[in-house]
Every structure is written in C-alpha cells, then in structure tokens.
N, C-alpha and C positions, 0 to 999 in steps of 0.2 A: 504493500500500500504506500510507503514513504518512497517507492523510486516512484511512482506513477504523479507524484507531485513536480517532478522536475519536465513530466509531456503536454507539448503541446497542446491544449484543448480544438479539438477539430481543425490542426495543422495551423492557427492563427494564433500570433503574437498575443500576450494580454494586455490590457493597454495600462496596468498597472505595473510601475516601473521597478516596484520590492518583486513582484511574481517573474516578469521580465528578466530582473536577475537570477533569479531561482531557475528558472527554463534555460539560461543561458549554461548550465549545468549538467544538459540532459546527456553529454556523450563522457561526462566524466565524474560520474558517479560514486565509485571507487573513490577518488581522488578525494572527491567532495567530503565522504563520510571518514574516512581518513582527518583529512584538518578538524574537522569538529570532533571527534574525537580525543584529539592532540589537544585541543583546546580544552576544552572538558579537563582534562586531565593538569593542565597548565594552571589553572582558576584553582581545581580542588589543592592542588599544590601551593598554591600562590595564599590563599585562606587559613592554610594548618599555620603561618609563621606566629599568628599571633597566640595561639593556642601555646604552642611550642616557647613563646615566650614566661609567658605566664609560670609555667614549669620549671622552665630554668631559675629566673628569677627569684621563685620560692625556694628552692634549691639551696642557691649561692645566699641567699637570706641565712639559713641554717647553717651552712657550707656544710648541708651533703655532698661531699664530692664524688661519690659511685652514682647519684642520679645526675650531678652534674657532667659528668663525661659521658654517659648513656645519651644524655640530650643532646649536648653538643654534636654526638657520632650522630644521631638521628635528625638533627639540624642540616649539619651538613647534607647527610644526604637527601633530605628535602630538596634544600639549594642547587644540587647536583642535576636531581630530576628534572626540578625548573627549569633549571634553563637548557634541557637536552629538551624536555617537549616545547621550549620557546622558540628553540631555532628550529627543532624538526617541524611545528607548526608553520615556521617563517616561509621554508625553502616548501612544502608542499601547498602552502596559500597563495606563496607568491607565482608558482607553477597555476593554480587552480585562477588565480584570478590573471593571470594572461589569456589561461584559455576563453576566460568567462569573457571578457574584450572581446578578443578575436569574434567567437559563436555571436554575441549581440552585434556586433558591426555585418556580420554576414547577415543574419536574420532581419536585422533592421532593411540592409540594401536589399536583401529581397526582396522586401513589404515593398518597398519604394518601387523597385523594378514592375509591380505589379499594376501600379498607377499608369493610367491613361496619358497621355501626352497633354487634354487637358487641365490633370493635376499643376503639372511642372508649370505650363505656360499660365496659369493663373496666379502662381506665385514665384515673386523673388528667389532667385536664385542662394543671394545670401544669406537667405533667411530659412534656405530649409538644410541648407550647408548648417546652420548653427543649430540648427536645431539634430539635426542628424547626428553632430558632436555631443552636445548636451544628453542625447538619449544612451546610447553607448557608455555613459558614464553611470548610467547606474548601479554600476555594482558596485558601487561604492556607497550605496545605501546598505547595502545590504551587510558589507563588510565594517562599515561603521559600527551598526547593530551588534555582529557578532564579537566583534574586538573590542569595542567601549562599554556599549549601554547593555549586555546584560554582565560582563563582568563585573561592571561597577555597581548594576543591582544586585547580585549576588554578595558583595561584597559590603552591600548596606544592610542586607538580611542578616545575614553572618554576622556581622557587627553588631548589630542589635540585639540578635541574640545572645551573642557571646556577654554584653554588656548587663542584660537582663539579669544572665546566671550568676553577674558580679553583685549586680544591685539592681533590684526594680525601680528605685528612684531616676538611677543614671539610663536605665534602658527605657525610661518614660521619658526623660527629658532628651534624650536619643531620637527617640520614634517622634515625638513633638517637631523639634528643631528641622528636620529631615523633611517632614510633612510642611511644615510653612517656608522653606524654601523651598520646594520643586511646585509650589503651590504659585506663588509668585513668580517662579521662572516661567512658570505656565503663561502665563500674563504677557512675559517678554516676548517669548516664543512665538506668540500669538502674533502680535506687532510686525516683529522682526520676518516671519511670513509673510504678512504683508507687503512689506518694504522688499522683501526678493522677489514674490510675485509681479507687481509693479515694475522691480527693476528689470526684468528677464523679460519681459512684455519688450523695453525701449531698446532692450540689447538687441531683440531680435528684429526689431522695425532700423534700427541703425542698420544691422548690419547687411539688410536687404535694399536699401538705400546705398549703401558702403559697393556692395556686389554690381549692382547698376550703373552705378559712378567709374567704377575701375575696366569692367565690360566695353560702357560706351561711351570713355573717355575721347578719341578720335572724333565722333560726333560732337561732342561739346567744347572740340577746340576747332573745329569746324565751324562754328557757328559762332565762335568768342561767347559759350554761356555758361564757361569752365566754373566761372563765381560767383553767379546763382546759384549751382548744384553746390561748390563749394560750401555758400553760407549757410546752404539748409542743412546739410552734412554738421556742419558745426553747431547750428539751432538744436539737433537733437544729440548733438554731444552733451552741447550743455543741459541739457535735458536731465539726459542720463548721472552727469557729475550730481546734480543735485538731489536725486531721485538716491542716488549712491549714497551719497551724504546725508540722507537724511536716515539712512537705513546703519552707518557705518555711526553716526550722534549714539540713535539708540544701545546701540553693539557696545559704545566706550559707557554707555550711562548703568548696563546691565553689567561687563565687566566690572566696574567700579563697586557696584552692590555685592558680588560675589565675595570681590576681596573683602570688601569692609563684613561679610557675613565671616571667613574664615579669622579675623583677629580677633570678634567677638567669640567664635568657637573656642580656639586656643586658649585665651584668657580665660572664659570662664571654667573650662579642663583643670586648668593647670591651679587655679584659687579652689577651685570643690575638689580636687583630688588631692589636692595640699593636706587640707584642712581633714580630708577622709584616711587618709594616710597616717598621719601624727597622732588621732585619733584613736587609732588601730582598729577603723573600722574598715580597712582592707588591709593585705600582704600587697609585701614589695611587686609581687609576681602579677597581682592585679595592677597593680599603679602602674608598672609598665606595658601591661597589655593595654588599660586601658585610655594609654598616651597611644599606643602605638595605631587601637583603635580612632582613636580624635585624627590624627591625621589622615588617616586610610577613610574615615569618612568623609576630612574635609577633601581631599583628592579626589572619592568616586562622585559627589556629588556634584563638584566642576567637570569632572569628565561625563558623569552623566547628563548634566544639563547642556552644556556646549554642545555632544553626540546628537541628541537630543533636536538641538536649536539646526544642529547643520544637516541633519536628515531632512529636516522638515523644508531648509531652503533648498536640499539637492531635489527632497523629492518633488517641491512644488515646481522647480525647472527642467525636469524630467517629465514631469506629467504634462505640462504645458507641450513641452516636443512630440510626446507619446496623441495629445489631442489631435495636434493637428498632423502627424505622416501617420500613425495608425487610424485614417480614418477607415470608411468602408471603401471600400476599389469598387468603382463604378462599372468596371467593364473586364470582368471575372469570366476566364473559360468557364464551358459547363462542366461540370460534375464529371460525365463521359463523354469529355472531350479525346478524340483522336489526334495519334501524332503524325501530319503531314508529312512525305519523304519530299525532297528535293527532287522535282521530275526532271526528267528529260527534256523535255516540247511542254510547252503548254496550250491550250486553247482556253480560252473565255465565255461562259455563258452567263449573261444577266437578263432575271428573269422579273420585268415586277416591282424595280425596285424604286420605292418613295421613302421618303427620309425626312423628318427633321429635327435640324440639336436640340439638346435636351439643354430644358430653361428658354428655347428661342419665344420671340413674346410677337414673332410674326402668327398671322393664322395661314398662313401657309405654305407648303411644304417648301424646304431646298433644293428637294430633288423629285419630281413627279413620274412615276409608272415609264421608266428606262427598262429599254426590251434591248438590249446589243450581245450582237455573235462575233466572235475573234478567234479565228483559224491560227491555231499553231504556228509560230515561226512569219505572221502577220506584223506590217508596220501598221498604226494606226495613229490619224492625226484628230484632236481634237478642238477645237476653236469656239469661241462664243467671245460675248460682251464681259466683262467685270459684273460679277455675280449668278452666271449663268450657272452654275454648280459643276463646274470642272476640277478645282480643287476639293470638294467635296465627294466628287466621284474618285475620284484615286484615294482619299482617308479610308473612305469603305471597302475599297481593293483590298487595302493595306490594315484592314480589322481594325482601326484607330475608335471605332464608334458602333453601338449594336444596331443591326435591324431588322424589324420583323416583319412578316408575310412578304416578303421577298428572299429571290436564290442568287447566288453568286456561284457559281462554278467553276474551279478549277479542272480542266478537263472534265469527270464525270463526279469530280470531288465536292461537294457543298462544303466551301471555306466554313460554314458554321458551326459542323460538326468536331473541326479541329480545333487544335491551341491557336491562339493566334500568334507565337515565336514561333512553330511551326508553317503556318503561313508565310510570315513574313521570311520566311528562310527563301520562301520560294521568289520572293520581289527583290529588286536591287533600284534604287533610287537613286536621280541627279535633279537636285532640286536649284531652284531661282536664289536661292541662299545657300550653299553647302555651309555647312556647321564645317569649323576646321578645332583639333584642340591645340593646346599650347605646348606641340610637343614636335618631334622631327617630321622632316616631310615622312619619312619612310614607315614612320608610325601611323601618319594619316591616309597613308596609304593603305597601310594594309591592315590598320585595325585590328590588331592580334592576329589575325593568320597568318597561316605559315606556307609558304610556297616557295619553290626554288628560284632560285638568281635566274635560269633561265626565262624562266615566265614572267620573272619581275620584269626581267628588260624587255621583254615582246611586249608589256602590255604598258610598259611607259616608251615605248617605240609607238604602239599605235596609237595613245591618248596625248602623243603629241608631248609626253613630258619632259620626255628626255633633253625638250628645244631649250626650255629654260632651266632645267637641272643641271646642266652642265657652267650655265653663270655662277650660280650659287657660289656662297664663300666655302660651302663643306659639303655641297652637294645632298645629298638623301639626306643626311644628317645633320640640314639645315633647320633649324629651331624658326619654323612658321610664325611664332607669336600668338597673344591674344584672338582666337576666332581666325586666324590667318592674316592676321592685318597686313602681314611681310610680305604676300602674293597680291598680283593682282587680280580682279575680276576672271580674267581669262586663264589664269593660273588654277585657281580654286576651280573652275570648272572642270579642267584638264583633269583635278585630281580627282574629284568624283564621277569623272568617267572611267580613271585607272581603275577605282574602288568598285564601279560596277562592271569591271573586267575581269578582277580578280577575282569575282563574286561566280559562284555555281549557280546561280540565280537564274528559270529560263525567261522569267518576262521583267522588263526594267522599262522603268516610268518615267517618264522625263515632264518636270512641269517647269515653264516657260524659263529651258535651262541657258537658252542663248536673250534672254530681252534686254539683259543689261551689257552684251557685249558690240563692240565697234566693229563695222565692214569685217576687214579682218581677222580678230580673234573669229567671229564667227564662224567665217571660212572655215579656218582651223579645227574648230569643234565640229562644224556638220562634217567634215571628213571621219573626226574620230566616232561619231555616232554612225557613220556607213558600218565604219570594222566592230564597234558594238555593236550594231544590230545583226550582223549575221550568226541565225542560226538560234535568232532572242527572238520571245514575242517582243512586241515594242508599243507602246502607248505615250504617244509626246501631246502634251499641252502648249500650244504655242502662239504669240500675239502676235509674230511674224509671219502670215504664210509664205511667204520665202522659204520659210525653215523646213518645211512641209514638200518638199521636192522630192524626197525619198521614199513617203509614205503609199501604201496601195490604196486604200481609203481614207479618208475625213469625216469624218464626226462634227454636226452643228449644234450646239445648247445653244439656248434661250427659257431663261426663266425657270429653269430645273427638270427643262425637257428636252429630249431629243430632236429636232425640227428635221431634218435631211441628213443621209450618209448616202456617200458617192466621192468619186474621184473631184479633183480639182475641174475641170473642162463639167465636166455635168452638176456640179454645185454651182458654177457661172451662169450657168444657163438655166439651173431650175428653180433656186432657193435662194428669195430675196434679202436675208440676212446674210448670208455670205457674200451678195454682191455689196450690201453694203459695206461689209467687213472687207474686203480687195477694195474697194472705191474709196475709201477710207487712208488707206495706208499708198494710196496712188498720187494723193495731194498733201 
C-alpha cells in the first residue's frame, strides 16, 4: 500500500506540489525508504543525548565512577552512530533528491509537451520558463519537512516529556511557552504568505515582460521604442523591490520576536533552575538535562517555525506554477489512440470538414463543408484572400485543433484515430516565419537527428545552403542567434527547407514560404522546392501565384470555403476570384 502512494493517479501529475514531490519518487523507491529510515534512526539517536546526560551527570555528582565510564562508552557510541546515519543519510538523500529533480523536470516537460500550440502562444514565454523552474523545485518542500519540521517536532515532544518526568511545573510551563509561540508565529506565517504570494505573482509578470523584451529587442530598436519597453520593465521592477520589501520589513520584525523570545527562554531557565537546584529540588543530572533541554527547545522551535514559514512560501510559489502548466490539455489523444507509421506516399482525403476555434465569438464557421482529394506524390497550390481559412486548413492537417463530424485521411488512415506526434511525424513544414533556436546552424538543421555527412551535404546542396554556409565565420557551427537574427530572410528559408529534407516526412506544407522574399532569393527557393517536392505530396499556400508554376492543381478559399480547383489557364477562365486575385498582383 505505501509504494502505490509514490503512482501516478491515472498517469496525470497532481497539481499539489508536496504529492508532486512524492511521485517524483516513483522509480526509486528503495532509495526513498532507505533515507527515511537512516533518518528515523539519526532523530532516535540525536534524542537519547539528553537522557544520557542526565545519567552521567548524577553519576559524577556521586563520583560513581563504574557508571561513569559505562556512560561515557555508551555516549560515545551514540555519537559514533550519529553521525555514521548522518552522513549515510547525507550521501543516499543527496543521491535520492537529484533523482527527484531530474523525474519532476521530465514529468513537468511532459505535461507541457502535451499543450496545444494555443497554450504557448497565449502566454509569455518568460513566464512559463519561470514558472516551469519554480515547479521543479519542489522537492524541497518536501525535504524541508523531512529534515527540519518533524525532527524539530519530535524533539519538542521528547522534551517535554523528558521535562515533565523532571517536574510537572517545568513541563507545564514547557508545553505553555511552546504553544504561545508557534501560536503567534502562526500569525507571521500567515502574513509573510501573503507577501510571497503577491510577490511571485510580479516575479512572474516581470519576467514574461523581461522574455519579450530580450526576444524582440531588434524590433524595438527598429523602431527607436527600446525606452518605453525599457521604462515599463523598470515600473514593475520597482514594483517588485517594494512588494519584496515589504514582505523582507515583516521577515526582520518576526526575526527580531524570535530572538527576543529565546533571551526570555534562557533567562528564565537558568533563574528557576538556579533556585531548583540549590534547593535540592533537583540532581545535578537534571539541571543539566534540563539546560540542555532549554536550548534544544529554543533551536527546534526556530527551526520549526522558519521550516514552517519557508514551506509555506515555496509551496505557495509552487502551486501558483502547478495552477497555471498543470492545467487541463485541451486537445488530449483518445484513450485508443493509434500509432501512425511514417508512410511511404501519401494521399489526402477530406471529407466534410467545418471548423470553428474554440472561444471564436464569430457565429460563423472558419472553415465550411471542405470536400478535397490529393493523389499521392500531388503538388497542390492553395490561394484565397486574408482570412479565407488557408492557415486554418493546414493546423487541422497538422492535428493542432479537434474536429468533429468531419474525416481527414491519410491514405485510408483517419488522422483521428491516431496520436497526433504520430501524425505529425508524417508532415514536414516550411513556414512564412521559421522559428530558428539560439544555437549552430547545424543544430537547426537537423534538430537532433542523426544522419550521415553524406546526406547532410546533398541536402544542403539542394536547399541551396551550402551558397551561404561557406561565408560563415565557422561555417555549420555558426551560432544563428536569437530566432536567427544572424541569417537572412532567404537564409532561414533555405534552412527549413534542408529540415524538411532531412525529414522522412511524405507530405510537406509550405505556407506562404517565399512572401517575404526578393526576385531573387525567391528564385533560389522555388528551385529548392522542385528537388523537395519530388516524390512528396506537396501542399503550398501562397500570395504569389508566381510561386505556383510547379503545382498540378490550385485550390480557391473564400470565406472558409472551397470556390474552384483546376489548373492555372482554367481558374482564368472560370473562377472570378482568382481572376481577381492575378489582376490584383498585375498592377
């Protein structure tokens, strides 16, 4: 029953960030029951010293010396034990919470991975970077608990008790004292919650403004509006300093309490055990237990309430992370979903299909009752107005979005039946923006696969890369920059046409991949699009019909409908929207 506490609940993260830690557990179990064990063991050990003193103490009070040498042997090997389960605790926690890292950072990216493209583009990028750190971190709630606050409450038990069996006075005003500070740190605790939830709100709005700013710096010196973006960046700095300070006031006002609570402890210790001492209403053995007690109070007490106050700050900026990337994934394969092979050829059948985004506040559809056939190994050109639903019909190619009472076919396959990573194994995209990362060309090329020098160089021979790879100051292993900023237009295109060369992909979609290029580079590319298309289905979206010289048929939208498919010479001739559309680009 206690391993089945570290499984997944129906393969979904919890969105509670102590259980989160606990699940991040689940492959190292052993491990796990191991350090709590060692620990267990470290605490019972850690606990006998004062007992142990007591003993001696009354002992050397006497100067029995055969019970003082028995304790002493028995002292030490307390001490001995300690600190052999301290460090063998150290070295298999510190083992146990690497792994716990590592499993929450994978389980978290997956959760993330399962997110629609929606998710991402509706939020800052910086902001779910912070927040995807901040989640990851919580095993350290978990580990705080186990290392601080129950040792330290166990250690206030124990003490209490042990003080009781000395004197029922001193274990009253023990149990009291204990109870009106954790009473009032409650209070702090409270506050100081506050003040980090607030604060971790402005952290993560900075830093999704911060992401923005560094992103699309180029544009805003473009545009000389580098210090506008500048001064709001610094509006909610300041923001945050104050928000901090106000939380960091509390932190020094609650410190200060603590201490001025441990000098009244001490003091009144060491006046009522004076006077209980001289008295002889204790032994030596107790007086030093029960100093030795006062301290180990006044210490688990700070450690338990500080534990305590910093749980409560990690877990509320944990759960805020955990709110917003554990949400629910809008666009979850089925249940039995099948895994799509990488085909050979493909053909295309849509059957039926009407569509509109979800949340859209139009009442009518984006895309209405699209009936198209695409033969295997087919160019196919697409054209319409801005808004016609060309972009929209390639997202549902590409599983980006669900739809219902409509069929998509791959050959005899209904895409809907499968995963949609398996679909998209079968697409290879060059899009009007390639995304490039901040890393060598040779990485943007090939995107973690792996394939021979041979083919590398045929397929930056035929996507044209080779023309300007050879300028480069390092060649392949020229650091592109930020999104590519260090390539040109016509660069970045080149490379996402290598990427869909390298790609086993049989159909590859091009949405209006030359509009932002000159005479020219264009040329350039509709060559490399001849040598990628052979032997691809092919589907290009394009504002140039120019670009459309290669294709066997064309595709007309209007208004999220299909109007006319036919060749160029018989869309001239039959379909008033494409003459407009050629008439249009003539002047």
């Amino acid at each position: 029953m206690l391993k089945n506490i570290f499984e997944l609940k129906n393969d979904k993260l919890s969105e509670n960030p102590l259980w989160i830690a606990i699940q991040s557990m689940r492959n190292n179990k052993l491990l796990a029951f191991l350090s709590l064990l060692l620990l267990i063991f470290q605490i019972f050990a850690y606990n006998l010293v004062p007992i142990f003193n007591k003993y001696f103490f009354d002992a050397l009070e006497v100067l029995n010396f055969t019970n003082i040498y028995k304790l002493l042997f028995l002292y030490i090997l307390i001490l001995i034990f300690s600190q052999v389960f301290k460090y063998a605790y150290f070295i298999t926690s510190s083992r146990l919470y690497a792994y716990m890292q590592t499993q929450i950072r994978k389980d978290v990216l997956s959760y993330l991975n399962l997110h629609s493209l929606n998710y991402f583009v509706s939020r800052p990028s910086g902001k779910v970077t912070n927040e995807y750190h901040n989640l990851y971190d919580c095993n350290k709630i978990l580990f705080t608990t186990l290392e601080n606050v129950i040792p330290s409450v166990v250690v206030l038990v124990v003490s209490v008790v042990l003080a009781f069996l000395v004197s029922n006075n001193i274990g009253v005003g023990i149990l009291v004292w204990s109870i009106l500070i954790i009473l009032i740190s409650t209070k702090f605790i409270k506050l100081l919650s506050k003040r980090t939830q607030e604060l971790e709100l402005v952290s993560n709005y900075f830093m999704g403004v911060l992401g923005d700013f560094i992103s699309n710096v180029k544009i805003l010196r473009i545009f000389n509006v580098t210090k506008v973006t500048f001064n709001r960046l610094t509006k909610i700095a300041s923001n945050y300093c104050f928000v901090a300070l106000k939380k960091w006031r509390l932190k020094s006002i609650f410190g200060i309490f603590l201490d001025f609570c441990d000098v009244i402890l001490i003091l009144v210790f060491t006046v009522v055990l004076g006077k209980m001492y001289f008295a002889n209403l204790i032994t030596l053995g107790d007086l030093t237990m029960l100093f030795t007690l006062a301290y180990r109070i006044d210490d688990s007490l700070k450690e338990l309430i500080n534990s305590v106050e910093q749980i409560v700050a990690d877990y509320q900026v944990s759960a805020i992370a955990a709110q917003n990337i554990l949400v629910e994934i809008d666009n979850l394969d089925k249940e039995n979903a099948k895994h799509m092979p990488v085909l050979d050829s493909l053909g295309i059948s849509i059957k039926n299909l009407s569509f509109r985004y979800p949340k859209s506040k139009s009442k009518s559809n984006d895309l209405s009752s699209i009936n198209l056939e695409i033969k295997s190994g087919e160019k196919i050109g697409i054209v319409g107005r801005s808004g016609s639903g060309k972009s929209t019909l390639f997202k549902l190619l590409q599983r980006q979005f669900e739809f219902q009472d409509a069929k998509i076919f791959f050959n005899d396959l209904d895409v809907n039946d499968y995963t949609k990573q398996s679909v998209r194994n079968n697409i290879a995209v060059v899009d009007q923006d390639n995304q490039m990362f901040n890393r060598s060309l040779k990485e943007n090329i090939l995107l973690g696969r792996k394939v021979s020098d041979k083919k590398l160089n045929k397929v930056l021979k035929d996507s044209h890369c080779n023309e300007f790879i050879e300028n480069l100051p390092d060649g392949l292993d020229t650091l592109v920059g930020e999104r590519g900023v260090k390539l040109s237009g016509g660069q970045r295109q080149r490379v996402a046409i290598a990427r869909s060369m390298i790609s086993k992909a049989p159909l590859v979609l091009l949405d209006e991949a030359t509009s932002a290029l000159d005479s020219k580079s264009e040329k350039v590319i509709s060559d490399a699009f001849k040598k990628l298309s052979k032997d691809h289905t092919m589907i290009c979206i394009a504002h140039r019909l120019s670009t459309l010289h290669f294709v066997d048929r064309i595709v007309v939208m209007d208004k999220g409908r299909i109007l006319n498919v036919g060749t160029h010479d018989y869309l001239l001739e039959k379909c008033k929207v494409y003459q407009s559309l050629s008439k249009d680009q003539l002047h």
